[in-house]
C-alpha positions, -999 to 999 in steps of 0.1 A, spaced: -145 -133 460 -117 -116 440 -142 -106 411 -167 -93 436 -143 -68 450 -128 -58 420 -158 -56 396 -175 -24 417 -139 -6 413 -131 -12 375 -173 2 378 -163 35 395 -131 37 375 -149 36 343 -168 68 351 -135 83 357 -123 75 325 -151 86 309 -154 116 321 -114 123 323 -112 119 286 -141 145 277 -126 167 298 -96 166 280 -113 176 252 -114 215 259 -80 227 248 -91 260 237 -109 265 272 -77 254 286 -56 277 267 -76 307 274 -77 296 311 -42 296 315 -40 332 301 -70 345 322 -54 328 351 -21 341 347 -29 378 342 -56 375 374 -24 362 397 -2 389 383 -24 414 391 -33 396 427 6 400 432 8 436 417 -19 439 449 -3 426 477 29 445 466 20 475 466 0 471 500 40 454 513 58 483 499 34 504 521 37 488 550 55 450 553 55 451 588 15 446 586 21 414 561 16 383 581 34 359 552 68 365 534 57 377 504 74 347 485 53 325 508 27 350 496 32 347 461 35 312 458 3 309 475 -14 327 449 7 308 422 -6 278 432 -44 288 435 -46 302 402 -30 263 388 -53 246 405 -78 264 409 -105 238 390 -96 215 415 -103 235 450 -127 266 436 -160 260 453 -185 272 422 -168 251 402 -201 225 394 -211 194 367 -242 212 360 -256 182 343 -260 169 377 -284 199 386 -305 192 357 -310 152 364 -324 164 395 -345 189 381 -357 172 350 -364 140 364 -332 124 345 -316 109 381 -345 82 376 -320 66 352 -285 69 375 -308 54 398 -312 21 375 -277 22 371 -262 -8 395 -242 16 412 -239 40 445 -247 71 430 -235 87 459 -196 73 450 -204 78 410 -214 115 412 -181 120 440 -159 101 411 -174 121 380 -167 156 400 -133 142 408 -124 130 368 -142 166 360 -119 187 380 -87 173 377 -93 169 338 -95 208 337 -66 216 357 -46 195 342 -41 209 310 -38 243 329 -16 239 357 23 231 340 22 259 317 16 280 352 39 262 368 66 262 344 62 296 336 61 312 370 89 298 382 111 314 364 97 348 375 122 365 398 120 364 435 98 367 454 71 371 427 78 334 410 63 299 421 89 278 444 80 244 455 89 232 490 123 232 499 125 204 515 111 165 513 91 162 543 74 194 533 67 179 500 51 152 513 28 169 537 18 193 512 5 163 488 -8 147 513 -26 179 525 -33 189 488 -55 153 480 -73 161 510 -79 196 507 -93 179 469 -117 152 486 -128 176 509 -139 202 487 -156 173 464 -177 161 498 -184 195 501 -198 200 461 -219 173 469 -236 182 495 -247 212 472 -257 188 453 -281 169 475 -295 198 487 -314 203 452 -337 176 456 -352 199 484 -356 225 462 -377 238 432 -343 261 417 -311 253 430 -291 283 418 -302 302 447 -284 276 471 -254 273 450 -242 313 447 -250 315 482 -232 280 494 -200 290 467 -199 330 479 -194 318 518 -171 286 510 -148 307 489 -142 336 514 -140 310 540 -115 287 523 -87 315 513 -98 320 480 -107 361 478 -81 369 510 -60 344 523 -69 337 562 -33 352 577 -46 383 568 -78 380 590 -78 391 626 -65 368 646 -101 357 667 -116 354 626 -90 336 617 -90 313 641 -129 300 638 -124 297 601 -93 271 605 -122 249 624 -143 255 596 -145 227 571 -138 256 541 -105 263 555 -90 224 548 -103 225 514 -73 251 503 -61 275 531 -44 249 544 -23 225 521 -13 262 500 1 270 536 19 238 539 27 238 504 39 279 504 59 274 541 37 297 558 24 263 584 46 244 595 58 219 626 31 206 646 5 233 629 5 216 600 1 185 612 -29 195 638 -41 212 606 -40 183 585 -59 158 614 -87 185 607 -85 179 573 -88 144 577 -120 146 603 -142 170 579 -133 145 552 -148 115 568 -173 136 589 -187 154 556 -184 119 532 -207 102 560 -228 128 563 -237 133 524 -236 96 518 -270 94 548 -281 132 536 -282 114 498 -297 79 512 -329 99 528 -334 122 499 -335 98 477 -359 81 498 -384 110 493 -374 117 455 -403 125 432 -403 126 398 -431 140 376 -436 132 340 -436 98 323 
């Protein structure tokens, strides 16, 4: 009985290896992402201070709460960026090549949702302590500062691996939806350009009028990052943050179900040409 439950994980964690350790494999990549990212949240800040220094009594967020924010989307930003994709996925569907993950003995729902995992957190982690490290020794407020306190520190992690699995439930839905079409890059730019406005990513939601803002918390987008950088940066706290995370928690299971019967049914219908 033991084997039998423990056979299937060792399964799912050897994807994870697998593709964790090619991942690692890009240092260059992860050297000049560092620097791209770096320069992108300096200038993000340069931004936002100049717009304070006009006016702070229109900012909605200290700007160290601000500026950690941004800090901590440009470190992990492989792991919560919406049009971040494993593009040999697409092309399995499209070239017929999902015909062999489908002989694999294996949920290819729970492979493809490890694979994405291993291939995002592979990329940011070479990226995000030289960020980190570096950044918080900028002066305040413009430098990264973790939460002050424990129980702040635990929420945000808490909020931060959901915010992670939610934005991997939402990849693969993406994903599915290319069985139903001919091209899926079409579906992708649109699906990525609307989940990364949504989630915080070009304008972070306190900044949105008030009746926006609040229909994008209740949007699934919002618990991928908005939220546990909130957390994390001190802007949400008290019973916010916890109502906040329960909605993280309900788009994870709702949107995991949902893809697992979305993926069941298409490939019920698959067709693959060739031979």
């Amino acid at each position: 009985m033991s084997g039998a439950v423990i056979n299937p994980v060792r399964k799912y964690l050897s994807f994870f290896r697998i593709r964790f350790s090619a991942g690692l494999q890009y240092r260059v990549a992860a050297i000049a992402g560092v620097v791209t990212q770096f320069i992108w949240g300096t200038m993000e800040i340069l931004l936002y201070e100049a717009f304070w220094r006009t006016d702070p009594s229109a900012f909605p967020m200290a700007r160290g709460e601000l500026y950690t924010y941004i800090w901590l989307q440009q470190a992990l930003l492989a792991m919560y960026m919406p049009w971040i994709f494993d593009n040999s996925i697409f092309d399995q569907i499209t070239n017929g090549g999902v015909a062999l993950e489908l002989c694999r003995p294996a949920d290819i729902y729970t492979m493809w949702f490890v694979k994405n995992c291993s291939m995002r957190l592979s990329r940011v982690l070479l990226r995000c302590i030289p960020i980190f490290v570096i950044t918080a020794f900028l002066p305040e407020p413009f430098g990264f500062r973790p939460p002050s306190d424990l129980l702040r520190l635990i929420l945000s992690l808490i909020s931060l691996i959901l915010g992670f699995l939610l934005m991997i439930a939402i990849a693969m839905l993406i994903y599915i939806s290319a069985f139903y079409t001919l091209d899926s890059r079409g579906v992708r730019m649109v699906a990525a350009t609307v989940a990364e406005f949504c989630a915080g990513a070009v304008i972070p939601l306190p900044f949105l009028p008030d009746g926006v803002r609040r229909v994008m918390d209740l949007l699934p987008f919002a618990s991928t990052q908005s939220t546990p950088f909130l957390i994390f940066s001190g802007s949400l706290t008290g019973s916010d943050a916890f109502w906040a995370m329960g909605l993280q928690l309900f788009w994870c299971i709702a949107l995991i179900a949902v893809g697992k019967l979305w993926m069941r049914s298409a490939l019920k219908n698959v067709v693959l040409q060739g031979g």
